[in-house]
C-alpha positions as CSV (number, residue, x, y, z in Angstrom):
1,X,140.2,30.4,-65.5
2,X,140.7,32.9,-62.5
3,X,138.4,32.8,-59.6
4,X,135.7,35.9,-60.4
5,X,135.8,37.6,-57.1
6,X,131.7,37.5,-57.3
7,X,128.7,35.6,-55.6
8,X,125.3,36.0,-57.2
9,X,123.1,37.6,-54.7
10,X,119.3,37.1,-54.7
11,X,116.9,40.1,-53.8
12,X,114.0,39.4,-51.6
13,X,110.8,41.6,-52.4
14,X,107.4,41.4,-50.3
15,X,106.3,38.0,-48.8
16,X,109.8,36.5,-48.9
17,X,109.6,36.3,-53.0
18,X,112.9,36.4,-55.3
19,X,112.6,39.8,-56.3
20,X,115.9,39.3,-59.3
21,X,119.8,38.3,-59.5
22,X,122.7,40.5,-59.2
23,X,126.4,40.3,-58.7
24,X,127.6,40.8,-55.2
25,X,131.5,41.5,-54.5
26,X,133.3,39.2,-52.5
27,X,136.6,38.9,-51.5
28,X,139.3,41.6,-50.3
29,X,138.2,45.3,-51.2
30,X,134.3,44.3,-51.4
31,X,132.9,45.4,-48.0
32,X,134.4,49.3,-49.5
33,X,131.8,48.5,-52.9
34,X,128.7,47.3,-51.1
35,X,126.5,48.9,-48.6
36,X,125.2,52.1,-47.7
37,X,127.6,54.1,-46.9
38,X,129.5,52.6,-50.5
39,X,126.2,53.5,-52.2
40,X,126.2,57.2,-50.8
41,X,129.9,58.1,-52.0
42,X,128.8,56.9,-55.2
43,X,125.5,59.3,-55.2
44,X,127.9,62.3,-53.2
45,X,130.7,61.6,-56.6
46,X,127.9,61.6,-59.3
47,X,126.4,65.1,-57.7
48,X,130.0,66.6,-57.8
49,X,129.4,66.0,-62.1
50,X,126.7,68.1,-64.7
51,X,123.7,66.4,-64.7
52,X,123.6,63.8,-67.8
53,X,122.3,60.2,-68.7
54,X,124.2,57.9,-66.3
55,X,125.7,54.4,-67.4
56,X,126.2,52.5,-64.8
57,X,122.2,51.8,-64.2
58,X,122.7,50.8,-60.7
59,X,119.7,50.9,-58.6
60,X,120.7,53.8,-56.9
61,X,120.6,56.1,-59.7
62,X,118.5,58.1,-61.3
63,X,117.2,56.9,-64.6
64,X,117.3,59.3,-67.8
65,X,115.4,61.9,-68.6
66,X,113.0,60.9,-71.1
67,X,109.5,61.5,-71.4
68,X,107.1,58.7,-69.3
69,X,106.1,56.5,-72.2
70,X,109.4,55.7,-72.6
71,X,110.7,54.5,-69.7
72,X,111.7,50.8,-69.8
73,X,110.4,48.5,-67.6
74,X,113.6,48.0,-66.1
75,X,113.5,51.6,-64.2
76,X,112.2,52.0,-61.0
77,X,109.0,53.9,-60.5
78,X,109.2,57.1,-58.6
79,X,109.5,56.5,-54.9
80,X,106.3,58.7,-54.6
81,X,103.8,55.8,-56.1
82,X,105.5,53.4,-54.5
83,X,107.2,54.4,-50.7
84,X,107.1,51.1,-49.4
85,X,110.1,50.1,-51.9
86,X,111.9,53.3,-50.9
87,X,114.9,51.2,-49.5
88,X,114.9,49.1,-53.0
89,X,113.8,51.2,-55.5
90,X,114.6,54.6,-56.8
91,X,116.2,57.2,-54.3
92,X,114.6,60.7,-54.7
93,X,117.7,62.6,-55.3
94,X,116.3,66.5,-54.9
95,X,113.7,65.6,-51.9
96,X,112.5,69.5,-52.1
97,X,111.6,69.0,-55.8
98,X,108.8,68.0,-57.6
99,X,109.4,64.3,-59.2
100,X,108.2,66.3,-62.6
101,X,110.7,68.7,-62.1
102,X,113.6,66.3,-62.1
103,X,112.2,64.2,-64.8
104,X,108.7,65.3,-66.0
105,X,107.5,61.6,-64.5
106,X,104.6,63.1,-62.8
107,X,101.7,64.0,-65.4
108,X,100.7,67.6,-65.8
109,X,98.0,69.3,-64.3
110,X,95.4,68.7,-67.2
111,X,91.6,69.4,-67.6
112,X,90.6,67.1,-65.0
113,X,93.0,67.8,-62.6
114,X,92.0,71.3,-61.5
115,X,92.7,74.1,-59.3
116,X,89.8,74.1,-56.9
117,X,88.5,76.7,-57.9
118,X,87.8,75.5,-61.1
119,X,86.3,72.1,-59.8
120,X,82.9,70.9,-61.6
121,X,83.3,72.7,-64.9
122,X,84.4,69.5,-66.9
123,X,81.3,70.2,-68.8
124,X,82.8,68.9,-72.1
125,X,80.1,65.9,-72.9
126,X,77.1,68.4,-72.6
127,X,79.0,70.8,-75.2
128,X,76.4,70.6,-78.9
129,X,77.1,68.5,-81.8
130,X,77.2,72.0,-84.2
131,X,77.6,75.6,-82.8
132,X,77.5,79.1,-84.4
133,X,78.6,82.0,-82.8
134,X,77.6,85.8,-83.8
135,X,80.0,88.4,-82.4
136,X,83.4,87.1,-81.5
137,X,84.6,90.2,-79.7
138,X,86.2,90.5,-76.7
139,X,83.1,88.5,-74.9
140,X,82.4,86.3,-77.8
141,X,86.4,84.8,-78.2
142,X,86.7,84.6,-74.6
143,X,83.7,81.8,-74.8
144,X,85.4,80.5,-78.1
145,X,88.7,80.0,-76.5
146,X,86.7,78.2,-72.5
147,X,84.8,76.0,-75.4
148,X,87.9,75.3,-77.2
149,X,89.7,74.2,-74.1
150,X,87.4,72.3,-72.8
151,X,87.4,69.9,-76.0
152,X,85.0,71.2,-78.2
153,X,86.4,70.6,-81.7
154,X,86.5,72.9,-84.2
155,X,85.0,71.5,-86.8
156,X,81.7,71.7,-84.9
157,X,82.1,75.9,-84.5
158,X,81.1,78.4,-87.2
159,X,82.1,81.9,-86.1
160,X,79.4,84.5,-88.0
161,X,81.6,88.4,-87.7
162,X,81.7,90.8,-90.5
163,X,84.9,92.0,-89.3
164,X,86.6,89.8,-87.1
165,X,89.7,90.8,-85.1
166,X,93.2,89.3,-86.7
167,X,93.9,87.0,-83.5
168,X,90.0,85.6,-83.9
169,X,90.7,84.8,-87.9
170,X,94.1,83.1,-87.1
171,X,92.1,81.7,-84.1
172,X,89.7,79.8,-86.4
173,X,92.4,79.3,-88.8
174,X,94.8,77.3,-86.2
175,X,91.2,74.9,-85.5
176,X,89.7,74.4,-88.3
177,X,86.6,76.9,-87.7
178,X,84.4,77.5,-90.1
179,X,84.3,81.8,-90.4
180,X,81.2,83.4,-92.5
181,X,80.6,81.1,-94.4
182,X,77.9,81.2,-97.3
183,X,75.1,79.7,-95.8
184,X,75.4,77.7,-92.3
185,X,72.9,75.5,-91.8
186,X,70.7,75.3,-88.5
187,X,73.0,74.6,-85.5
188,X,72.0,73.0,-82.3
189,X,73.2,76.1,-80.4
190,X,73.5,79.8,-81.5
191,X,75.0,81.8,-78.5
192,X,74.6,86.1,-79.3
193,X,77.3,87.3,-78.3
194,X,76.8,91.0,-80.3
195,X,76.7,94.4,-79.1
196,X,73.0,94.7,-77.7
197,X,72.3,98.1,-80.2
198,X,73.6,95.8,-82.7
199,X,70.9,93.1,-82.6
200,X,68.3,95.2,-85.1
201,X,70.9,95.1,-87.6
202,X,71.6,91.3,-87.2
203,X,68.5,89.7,-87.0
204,X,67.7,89.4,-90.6
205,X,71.4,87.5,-90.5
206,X,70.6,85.5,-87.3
207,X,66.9,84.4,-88.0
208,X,66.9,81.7,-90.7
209,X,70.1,80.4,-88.5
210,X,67.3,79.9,-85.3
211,X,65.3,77.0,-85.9
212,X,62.4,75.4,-83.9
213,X,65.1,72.9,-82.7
214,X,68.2,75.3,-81.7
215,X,68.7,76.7,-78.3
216,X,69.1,79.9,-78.2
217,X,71.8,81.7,-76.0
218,X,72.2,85.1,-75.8
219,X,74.9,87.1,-73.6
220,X,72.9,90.6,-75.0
221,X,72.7,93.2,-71.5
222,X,69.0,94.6,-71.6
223,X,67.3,91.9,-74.3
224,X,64.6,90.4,-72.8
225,X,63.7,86.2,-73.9
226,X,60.5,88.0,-75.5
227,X,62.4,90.7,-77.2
228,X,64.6,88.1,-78.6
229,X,61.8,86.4,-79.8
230,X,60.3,88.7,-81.5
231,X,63.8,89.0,-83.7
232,X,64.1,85.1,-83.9
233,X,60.4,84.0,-84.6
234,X,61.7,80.5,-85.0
235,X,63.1,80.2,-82.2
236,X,61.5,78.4,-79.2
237,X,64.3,77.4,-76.7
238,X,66.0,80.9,-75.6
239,X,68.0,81.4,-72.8
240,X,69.2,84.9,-71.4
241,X,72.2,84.9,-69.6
242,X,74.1,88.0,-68.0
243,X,77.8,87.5,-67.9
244,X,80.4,89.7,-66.1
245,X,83.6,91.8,-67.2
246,X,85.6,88.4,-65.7
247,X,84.6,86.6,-68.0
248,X,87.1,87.7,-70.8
249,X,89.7,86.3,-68.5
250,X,87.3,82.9,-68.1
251,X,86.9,84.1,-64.2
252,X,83.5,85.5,-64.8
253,X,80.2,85.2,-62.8
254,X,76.9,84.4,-65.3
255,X,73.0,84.4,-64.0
256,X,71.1,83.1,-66.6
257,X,67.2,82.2,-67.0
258,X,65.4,80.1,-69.8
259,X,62.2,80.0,-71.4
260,X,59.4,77.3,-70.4
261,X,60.6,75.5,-74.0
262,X,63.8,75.0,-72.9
263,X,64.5,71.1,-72.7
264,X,66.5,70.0,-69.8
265,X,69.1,68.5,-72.8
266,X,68.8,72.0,-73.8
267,X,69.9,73.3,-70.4
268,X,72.5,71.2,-69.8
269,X,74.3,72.3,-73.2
270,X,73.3,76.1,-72.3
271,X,75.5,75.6,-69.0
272,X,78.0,73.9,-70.8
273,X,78.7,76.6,-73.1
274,X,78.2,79.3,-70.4
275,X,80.8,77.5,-67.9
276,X,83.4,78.3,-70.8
277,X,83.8,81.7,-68.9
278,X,82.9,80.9,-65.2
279,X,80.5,80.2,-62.7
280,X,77.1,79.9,-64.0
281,X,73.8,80.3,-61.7
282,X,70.4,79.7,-63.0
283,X,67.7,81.5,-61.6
284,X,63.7,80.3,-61.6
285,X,62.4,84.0,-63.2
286,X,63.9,85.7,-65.7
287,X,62.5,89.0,-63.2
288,X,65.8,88.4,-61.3
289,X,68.3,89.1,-64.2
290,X,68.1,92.3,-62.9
291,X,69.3,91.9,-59.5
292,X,71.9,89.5,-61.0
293,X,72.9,93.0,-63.2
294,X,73.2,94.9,-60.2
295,X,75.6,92.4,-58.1
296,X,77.2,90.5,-60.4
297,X,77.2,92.5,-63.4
298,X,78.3,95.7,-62.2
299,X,80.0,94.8,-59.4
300,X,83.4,94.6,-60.7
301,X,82.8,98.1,-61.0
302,X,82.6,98.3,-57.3
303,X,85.7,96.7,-56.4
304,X,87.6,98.2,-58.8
305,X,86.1,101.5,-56.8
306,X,87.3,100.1,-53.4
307,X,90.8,99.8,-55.1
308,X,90.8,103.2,-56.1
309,X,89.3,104.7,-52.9
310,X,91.9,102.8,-51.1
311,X,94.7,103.7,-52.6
312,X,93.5,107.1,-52.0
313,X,92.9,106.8,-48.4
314,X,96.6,105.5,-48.8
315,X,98.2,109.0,-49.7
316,X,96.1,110.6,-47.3
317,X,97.6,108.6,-44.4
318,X,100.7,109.8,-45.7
319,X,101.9,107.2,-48.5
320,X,103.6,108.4,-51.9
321,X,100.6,107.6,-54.9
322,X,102.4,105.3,-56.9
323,X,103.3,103.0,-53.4
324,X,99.6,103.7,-52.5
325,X,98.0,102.3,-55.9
326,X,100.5,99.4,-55.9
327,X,99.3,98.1,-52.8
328,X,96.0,98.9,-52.6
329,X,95.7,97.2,-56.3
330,X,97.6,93.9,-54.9
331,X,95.6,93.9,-51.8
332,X,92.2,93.9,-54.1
333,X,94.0,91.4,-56.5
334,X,95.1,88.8,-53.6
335,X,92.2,88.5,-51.2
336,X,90.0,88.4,-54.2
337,X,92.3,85.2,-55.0
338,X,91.7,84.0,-51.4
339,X,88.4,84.1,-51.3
340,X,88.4,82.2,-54.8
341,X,90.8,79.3,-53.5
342,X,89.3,79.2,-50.1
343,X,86.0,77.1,-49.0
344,X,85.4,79.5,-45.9
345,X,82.9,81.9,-45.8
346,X,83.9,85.8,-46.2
347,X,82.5,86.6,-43.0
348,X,84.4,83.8,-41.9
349,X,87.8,84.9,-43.5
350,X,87.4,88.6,-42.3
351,X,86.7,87.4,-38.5
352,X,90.4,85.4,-39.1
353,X,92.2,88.3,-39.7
354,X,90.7,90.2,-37.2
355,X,92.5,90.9,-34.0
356,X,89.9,91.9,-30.7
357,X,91.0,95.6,-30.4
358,X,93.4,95.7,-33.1
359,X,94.1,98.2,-36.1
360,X,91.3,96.0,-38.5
361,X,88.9,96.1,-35.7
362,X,89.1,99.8,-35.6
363,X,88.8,100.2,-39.1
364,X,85.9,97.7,-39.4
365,X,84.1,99.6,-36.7
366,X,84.0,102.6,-39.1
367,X,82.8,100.5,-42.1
368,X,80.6,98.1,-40.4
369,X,78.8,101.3,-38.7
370,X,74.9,101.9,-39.2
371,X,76.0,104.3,-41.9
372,X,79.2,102.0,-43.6
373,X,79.8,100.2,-45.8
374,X,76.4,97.6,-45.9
375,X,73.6,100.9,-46.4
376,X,75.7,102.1,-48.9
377,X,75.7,98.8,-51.2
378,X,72.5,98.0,-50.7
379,X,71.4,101.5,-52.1
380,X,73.7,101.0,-55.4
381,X,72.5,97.4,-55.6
382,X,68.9,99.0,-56.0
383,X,69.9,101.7,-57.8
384,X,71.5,99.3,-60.7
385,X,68.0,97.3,-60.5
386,X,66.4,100.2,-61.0
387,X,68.2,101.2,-64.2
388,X,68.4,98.2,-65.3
389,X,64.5,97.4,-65.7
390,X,64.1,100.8,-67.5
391,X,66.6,100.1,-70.1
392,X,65.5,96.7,-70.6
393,X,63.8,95.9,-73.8
């Protein structure tokens, strides 16, 4: 037999150990096969060709794409979980792009790996054993759909709605929800999430459903825990919660109050169920709903106002309306998002993009004036109280 022009080659990993075998070249021609520069060609050629499964499986390629349970033990890890081996293992061959981009190694972003924003709302293990929901509007499916993702099955859920959109019937459909059934039996939650002039004409429907050992939520604007009470007369654990127009889009801002009954078990699946649509605070009188009405409640209303009013200010200085509405609507939209993602405080995040005698300072001097912007919201604050103790009932 012929001489193979080949010398096995042992591998050295950490501490000196024999990491594995391979066949180095020897002889004439093998200095041009080995080595770095040999190994970059290689990489430079296999660029120059459409991206497919590569054959050769040397350790300077990049394994197949195929989903991360598959991989066999014989590929190399990505580089990311493992830099010290960067020089053995596998070379990143996009260093701009994400690993999951170039092979979907790196595991989505998934219910426990969220934005900040969205940090402590992993409230899934609080959410009830059995649930009916009355009124699965526009308020009522947005909660649906936060429970739902937040791994609440559906077989828990009854949905009670005498005409239920298409969208929530295929919604309950697609999970297995129960939707009006005969006769539910007592739930360990019932969240109200009807029209509030609509509660007269539901109780007779939502009583029997209330029992001394549900907890009651209710999402109703202007329906006190006693007015609710008097509806439920079973009921003893009722908690009164005021949501925000976010909320559809699961960004919302809830203030919510319980009555002395309320266990803490109780309370923790309240909050469970309310964090399906945002940030939930919970206040030590039901008395402050109110306030919580007049900032939280209606104040999407007000910056919706300060889009509008800028936008307007816009054309007066001289910009054509539909430039003007654009960016006064993306300025709202994007420091709103700031503020969201960011841990500073607003004062904090207006001072930083202030310049000392600059075009925001001037402009902050007229709304930061004795007679700007702060009188002005603290009389619509009151006035939204106001109103809203008068129409509560």
């Amino acid at each position: 037999m012929g001489r193979v022009p080949r010398r096995l080659h042992v591998d050295r990993g950490r501490g000196g150990a024999a990491r594995r075998l391979r066949l180095r070249p020897e002889g004439a021609g093998a200095a041009a096969q080995r080595g770095a520069a040999a190994r970059l060609a290689r990489q430079r050629a296999a660029l120059g060709r459409p991206f497919r499964p590569l054959e050769q499986r040397a350790r300077g390629d990049v394994p197949p794409r195929a989903p991360a349970h598959r991989r066999r033990r014989a590929d190399a890890r990505p580089v990311r979980d493992h830099a010290e081996d960067r020089g053995r293992g596998l070379r990143a061959l996009l260093p701009g792009v994400p690993v999951r981009d170039l092979g979907r190694q790196e595991r989505p972003r998934g219910p426990r790996r969220r934005a900040v924003r969205d940090r402590g709302r992993g409230v899934s293990g609080a959410l009830p054993a059995s649930l009916i929901l009355v009124g699965a509007g526009k308020m009522g499916g947005s909660m649906l759909e936060g429970w739902l993702a937040d791994g609440l099955p559906g077989a828990r859920v009854t949905v009670v709605d005498p005409n239920p959109a298409p969208a929530m019937a295929a919604l309950c459909a697609a999970h297995g929800i129960a939707l009006n059934p005969d006769k539910p039996a007592e739930p360990e939650a019932l969240v109200l999430a009807i029209k509030p002039q609509g509660l007269e004409a539901a109780a007779a429907t939502v009583a029997p459903l209330a029992g001394p050992d549900t907890v009651v939520v209710s999402v109703l604007a202007g329906k006190t825990i006693a007015n609710l009470k008097d509806r439920l007369p079973r009921a003893r654990a009722v908690v009164r919660a005021m949501p925000n127009l976010p909320a559809s889009i699961r960004r919302g801002a809830t203030g919510a109050a319980a009555s002395p009954e309320t266990t803490e078990d109780q309370r923790r699946t309240a909050h469970a169920l309310l964090s399906g649509i945002g940030l939930v605070e919970w206040l030590d009188s039901e008395d402050l709903i109110d306030a919580v009405t007049a900032v939280s409640g209606s104040g999407p209303a007000y910056v919706f106002l300060l889009a509008e009013a800028l936008a307007s200010a816009g054309v007066a200085a001289g910009l054509p309306a539909e430039v003007a509405a654009r960016l006064a609507r993306q300025t709202v939209a994007g420091a709103g998002e700031l503020l969201g993602q960011s841990p500073e405080e607003p004062a904090t995040l207006r001072r930083n993009v202030t310049s000392p005698g600059g075009t925001t300072a001037a402009a902050l001097g007229v709304l930061m004036a004795e007679d700007g912007l702060s009188p002005l919201m603290r009389a619509a604050v009151a006035a939204a109280k106001n109103r809203a103790g008068e129409l509560a009932g």
